[in-house]
C-alpha positions as CSV (number, residue, x, y, z in Angstrom):
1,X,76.0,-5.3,30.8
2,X,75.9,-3.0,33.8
3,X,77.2,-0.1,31.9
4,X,75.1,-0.5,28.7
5,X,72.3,-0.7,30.9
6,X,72.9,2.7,32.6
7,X,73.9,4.1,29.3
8,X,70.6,3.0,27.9
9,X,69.1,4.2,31.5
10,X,70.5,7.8,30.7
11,X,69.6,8.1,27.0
12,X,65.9,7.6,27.6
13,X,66.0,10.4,30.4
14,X,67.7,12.4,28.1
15,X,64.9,12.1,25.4
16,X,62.2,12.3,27.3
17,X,61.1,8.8,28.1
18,X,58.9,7.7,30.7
19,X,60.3,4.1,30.9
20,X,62.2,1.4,29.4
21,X,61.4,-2.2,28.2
22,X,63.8,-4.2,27.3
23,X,63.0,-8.3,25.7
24,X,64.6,-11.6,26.7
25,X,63.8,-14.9,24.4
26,X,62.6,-17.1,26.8
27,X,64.5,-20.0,24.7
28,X,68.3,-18.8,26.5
29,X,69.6,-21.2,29.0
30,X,67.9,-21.4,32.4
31,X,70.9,-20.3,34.1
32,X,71.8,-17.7,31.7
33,X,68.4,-15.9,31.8
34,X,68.2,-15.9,35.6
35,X,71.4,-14.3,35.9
36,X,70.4,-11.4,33.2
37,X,67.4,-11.0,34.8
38,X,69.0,-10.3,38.2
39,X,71.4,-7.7,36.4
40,X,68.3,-6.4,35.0
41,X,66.7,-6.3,38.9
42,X,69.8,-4.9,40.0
43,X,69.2,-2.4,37.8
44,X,65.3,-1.4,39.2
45,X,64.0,-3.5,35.9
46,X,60.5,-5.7,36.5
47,X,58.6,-8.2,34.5
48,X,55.8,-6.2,33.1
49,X,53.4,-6.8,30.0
50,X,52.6,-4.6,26.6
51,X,49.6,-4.3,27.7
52,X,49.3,-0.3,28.7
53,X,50.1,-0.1,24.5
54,X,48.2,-3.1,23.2
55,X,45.3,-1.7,23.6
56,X,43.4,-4.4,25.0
57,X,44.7,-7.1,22.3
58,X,46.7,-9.9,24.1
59,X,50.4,-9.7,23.7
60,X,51.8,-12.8,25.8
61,X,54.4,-13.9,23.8
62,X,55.6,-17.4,23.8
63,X,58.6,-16.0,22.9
64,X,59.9,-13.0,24.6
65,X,60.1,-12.3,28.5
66,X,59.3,-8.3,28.7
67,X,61.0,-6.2,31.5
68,X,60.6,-2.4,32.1
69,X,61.9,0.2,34.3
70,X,60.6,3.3,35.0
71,X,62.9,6.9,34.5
């Protein structure tokens, strides 16, 4: 994962991007999700919200954990 990560990382810097977001369904395994979401830590990602593109609608999703990084 590390290295898709980074690949991913690199990519958006190359086009320009200001940050990344990346989804997790919240309906993976306990265990499984809290080890992806350390990789993702690891890797300077944070829980963050849709919110700065939303526009002031709600976008909590009962379904997806969102987590961005900054380039």
């Amino acid at each position: 994962m590390c290295c898709s990560v980074m690949a991913l990382m690199e990519l958006a810097d190359h086009l320009g991007c200001a940050q990344v977001v990346t989804c997790l369904e919240r309906s993976i395994p306990d265990e499984d999700a809290k080890t992806l979401m350390n990789g993702l830590r690891w890797a300077s990602f944070d829980l963050t919200t849709l919110d700065h593109w939303a526009h002031d609608l709600d976008v909590t999703s009962k379904r997806w954990v969102f987590m961005g990084c900054e380039i």
